[in-house]
Each structure stands twice: as structure tokens, then as C-alpha cells.
C-alpha positions in Angstrom: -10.8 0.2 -12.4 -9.2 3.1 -10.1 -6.3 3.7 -8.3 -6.8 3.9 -4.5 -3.2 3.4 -3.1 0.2 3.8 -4.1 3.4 3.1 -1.5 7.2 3.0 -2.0 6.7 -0.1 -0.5 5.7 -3.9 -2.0 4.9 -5.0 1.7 2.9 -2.2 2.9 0.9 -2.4 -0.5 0.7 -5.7 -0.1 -1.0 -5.7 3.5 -3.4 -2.9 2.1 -4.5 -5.0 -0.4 -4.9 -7.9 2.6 -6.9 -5.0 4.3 -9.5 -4.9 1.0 -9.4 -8.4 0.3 -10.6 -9.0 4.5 -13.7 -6.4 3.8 -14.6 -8.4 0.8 -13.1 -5.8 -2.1 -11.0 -7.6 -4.8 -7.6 -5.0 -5.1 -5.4 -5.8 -8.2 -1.8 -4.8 -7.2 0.2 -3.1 -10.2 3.7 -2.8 -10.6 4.3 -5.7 -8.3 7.3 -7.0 -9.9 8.5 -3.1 -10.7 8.8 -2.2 -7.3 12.5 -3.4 -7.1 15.2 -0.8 -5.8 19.0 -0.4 -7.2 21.4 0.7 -5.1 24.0 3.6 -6.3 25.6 7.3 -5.7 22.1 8.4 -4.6 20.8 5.5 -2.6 18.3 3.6 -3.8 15.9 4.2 -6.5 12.5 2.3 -7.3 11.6 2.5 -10.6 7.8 2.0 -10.1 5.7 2.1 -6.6 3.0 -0.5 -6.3 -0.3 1.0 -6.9 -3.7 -1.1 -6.1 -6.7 -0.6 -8.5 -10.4 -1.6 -7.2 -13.7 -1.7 -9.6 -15.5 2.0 -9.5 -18.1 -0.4 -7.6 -16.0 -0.4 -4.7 -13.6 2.6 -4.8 -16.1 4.2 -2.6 -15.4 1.7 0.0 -12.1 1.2 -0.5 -10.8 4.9 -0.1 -12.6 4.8 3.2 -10.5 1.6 4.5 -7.1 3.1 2.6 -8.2 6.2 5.0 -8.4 4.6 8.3 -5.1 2.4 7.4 -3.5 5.9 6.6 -4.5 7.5 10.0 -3.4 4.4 12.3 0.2 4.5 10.5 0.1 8.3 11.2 -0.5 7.9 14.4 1.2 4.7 15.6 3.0 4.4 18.3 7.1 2.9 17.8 7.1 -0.6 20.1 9.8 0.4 23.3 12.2 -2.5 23.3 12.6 -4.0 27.0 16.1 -3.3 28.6 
């Protein structure tokens, strides 16, 4: 197993793994139920960012689809709200 993708964020890791699981690559998601913040003086905290592991079968392919999910958040576009 490898890691191919961490986020500070349980839904974004969630969706990559959705992204794997569509092109056929099983993704086991780590530090699922870590992934809670606490609020305090300094905001909030995680105290672990999901991570998703593949086989080394697949981390080929799935660094490739972790890639192109990277460069379309990058590069997306904020919706305009109608007013």
C-alpha cells in the first residue's frame, strides 16, 4: 500500500476516493474518523488529515487521476451568484 492523497478535508478525501473507486482502483481512506477539528484560541485544529492508500499495483494510476483532480481544483472557476 501507498499514500497518494492527503487533504485537511474528510469531504474532499472522500470525493477523491469516489474519483478512484469510478476508474476501478480500490482507495482505503485513513484517518477517517481522526479528521475531527476543535475549536480554541487558534482556531481550529485537526489532529490528523485523511490520507488514501492504493495497492503499488495501482499507485501508478492513481497519482495520474489525484493529478488531474488537483489541476481542475486549481483552476476552477468560483460559481457567480444571480442578483
Amino acid at each position: 500500500m501507498q499514500k497518494v492523497f492527503t487533504s485537511r478535508s474528510l469531504a474532499e478525501a472522500d470525493f477523491v476516493k469516489s474519483l478512484l473507486g469510478g476508474e476501478g482502483i480500490d482507495a482505503f481512506l485513513r484517518n477517517e474518523f481522526g479528521a475531527h477539528t476543535v475549536g480554541g484560541g487558534f482556531g481550529a485544529m485537526t489532529f490528523t488529515w485523511p490520507e488514501l492508500w492504493v495497492a503499488e499495483e495501482e499507485v501508478a494510476k492513481a497519482l495520474i487521476i489525484v493529478a488531474e483532480f488537483k489541476l481542475r481544483r486549481e483552476f476552477e472557476v468560483p460559481s457567480q451568484s444571480a442578483e
